[in-house]
Legacy VTK file of the C-alpha trace (Angstrom):
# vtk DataFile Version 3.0
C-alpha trace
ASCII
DATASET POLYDATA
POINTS 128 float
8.508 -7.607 93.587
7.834 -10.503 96.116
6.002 -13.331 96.197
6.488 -16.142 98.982
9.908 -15.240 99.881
10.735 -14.678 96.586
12.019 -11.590 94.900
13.288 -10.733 91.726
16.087 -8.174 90.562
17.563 -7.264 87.993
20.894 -8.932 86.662
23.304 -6.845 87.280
27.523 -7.115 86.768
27.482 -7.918 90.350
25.510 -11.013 90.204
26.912 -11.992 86.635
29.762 -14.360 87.770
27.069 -16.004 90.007
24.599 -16.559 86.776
27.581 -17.764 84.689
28.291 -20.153 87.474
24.668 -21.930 87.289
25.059 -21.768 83.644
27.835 -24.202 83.113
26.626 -26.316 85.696
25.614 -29.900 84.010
22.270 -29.648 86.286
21.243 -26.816 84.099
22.696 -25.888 80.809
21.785 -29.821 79.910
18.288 -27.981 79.380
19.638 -24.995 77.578
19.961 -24.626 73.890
23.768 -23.316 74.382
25.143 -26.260 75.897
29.066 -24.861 76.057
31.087 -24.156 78.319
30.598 -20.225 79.060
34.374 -17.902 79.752
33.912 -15.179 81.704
34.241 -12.701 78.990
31.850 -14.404 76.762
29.712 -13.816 80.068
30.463 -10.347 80.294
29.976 -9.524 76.217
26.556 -10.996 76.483
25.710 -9.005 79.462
26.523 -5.979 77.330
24.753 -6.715 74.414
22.431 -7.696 76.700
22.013 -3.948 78.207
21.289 -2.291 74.659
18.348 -4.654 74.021
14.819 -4.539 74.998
15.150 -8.442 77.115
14.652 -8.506 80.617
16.497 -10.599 82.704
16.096 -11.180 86.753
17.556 -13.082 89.533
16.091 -15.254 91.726
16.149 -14.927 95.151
15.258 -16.484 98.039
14.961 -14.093 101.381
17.772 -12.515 100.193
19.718 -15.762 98.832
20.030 -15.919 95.175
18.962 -18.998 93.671
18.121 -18.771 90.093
17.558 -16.825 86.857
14.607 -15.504 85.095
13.912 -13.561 82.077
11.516 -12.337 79.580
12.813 -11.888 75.622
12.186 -11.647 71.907
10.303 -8.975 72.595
8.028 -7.931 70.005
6.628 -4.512 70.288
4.282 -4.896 67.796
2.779 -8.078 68.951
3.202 -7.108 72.430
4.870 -10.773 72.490
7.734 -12.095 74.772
8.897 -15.524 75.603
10.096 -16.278 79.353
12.300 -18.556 80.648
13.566 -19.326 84.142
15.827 -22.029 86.060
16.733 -22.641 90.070
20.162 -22.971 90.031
20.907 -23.915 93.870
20.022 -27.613 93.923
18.099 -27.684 97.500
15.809 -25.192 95.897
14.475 -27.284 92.853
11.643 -29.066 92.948
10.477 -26.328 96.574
8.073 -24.506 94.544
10.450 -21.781 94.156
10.383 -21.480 90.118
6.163 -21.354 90.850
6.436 -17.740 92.493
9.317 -16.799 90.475
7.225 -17.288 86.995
4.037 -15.843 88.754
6.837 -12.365 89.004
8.027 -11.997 85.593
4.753 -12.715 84.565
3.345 -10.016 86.387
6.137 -7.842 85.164
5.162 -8.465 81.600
1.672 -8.225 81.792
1.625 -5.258 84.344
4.581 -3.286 83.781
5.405 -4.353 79.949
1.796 -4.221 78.622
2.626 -7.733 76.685
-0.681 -9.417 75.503
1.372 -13.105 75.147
4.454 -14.672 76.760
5.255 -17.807 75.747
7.888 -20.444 77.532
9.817 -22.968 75.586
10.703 -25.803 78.276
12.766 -28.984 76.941
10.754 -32.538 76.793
13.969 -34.052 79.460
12.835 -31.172 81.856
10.322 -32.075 84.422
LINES 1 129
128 0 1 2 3 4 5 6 7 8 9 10 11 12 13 14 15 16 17 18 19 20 21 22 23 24 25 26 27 28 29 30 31 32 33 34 35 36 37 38 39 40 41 42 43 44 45 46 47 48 49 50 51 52 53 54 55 56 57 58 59 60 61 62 63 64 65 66 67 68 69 70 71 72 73 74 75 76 77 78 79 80 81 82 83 84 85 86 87 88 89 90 91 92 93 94 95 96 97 98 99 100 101 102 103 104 105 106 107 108 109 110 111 112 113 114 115 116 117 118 119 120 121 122 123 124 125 126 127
């Protein structure tokens, strides 16, 4: 999927170390409900559980540069419900419009592809 340079693709164990990266970066996991510092096996145990579950999660990329994470979780199949969540982790890309295109993707994905009636975002007050 693309939209204004920006495409989305599945996580994958290739691009884990990259996401793990971003995550224990102070510019982002300051936003994130886990706030520790994230091993690489701890990294690579999530991404396994991460497989068996219904939860969606994307990269970000720019052209062909990846920049950031997205996702889509707590699915509920009953409700048809998800929440979404999404951050640019390469610092010249915040604040570009980036995130904009990327959220306009997964949403698509969840509405089109999923059939999800709601997705909902949860987005910390310090994050602007």
């Amino acid at each position: 999927m693309r939209c204004h340079k920006v495409t989305l693709e599945p996580l994958s164990i290739e691009t884990l170390e990259q996401l793990r990266v971003w995550r224990n970066s102070h510019s982002i996991n300051r936003y994130m409900d886990y706030r520790q510092t994230i091993t690489h096996e701890q990294q690579v145990k999530w991404f396994e559980q991460k497989k068996k579950s219904s939860d969606s999660f994307y990269i970000i990329r720019h052209q062909s540069e990846p920049i950031g994470m997205t996702h889509l979780d707590q699915m509920d199949k009953v409700k048809n419900t998800a929440y979404a969540g999404l951050f640019i982790g390469e610092k010249r890309f915040q604040g570009t419009g980036v995130a904009l295109s990327a959220s306009l993707l997964v949403l698509e994905i969840g509405f089109e592809q999923l059939n999800l009636n709601t997705i909902y975002a949860k987005v910390s007050e310090q994050n602007r």
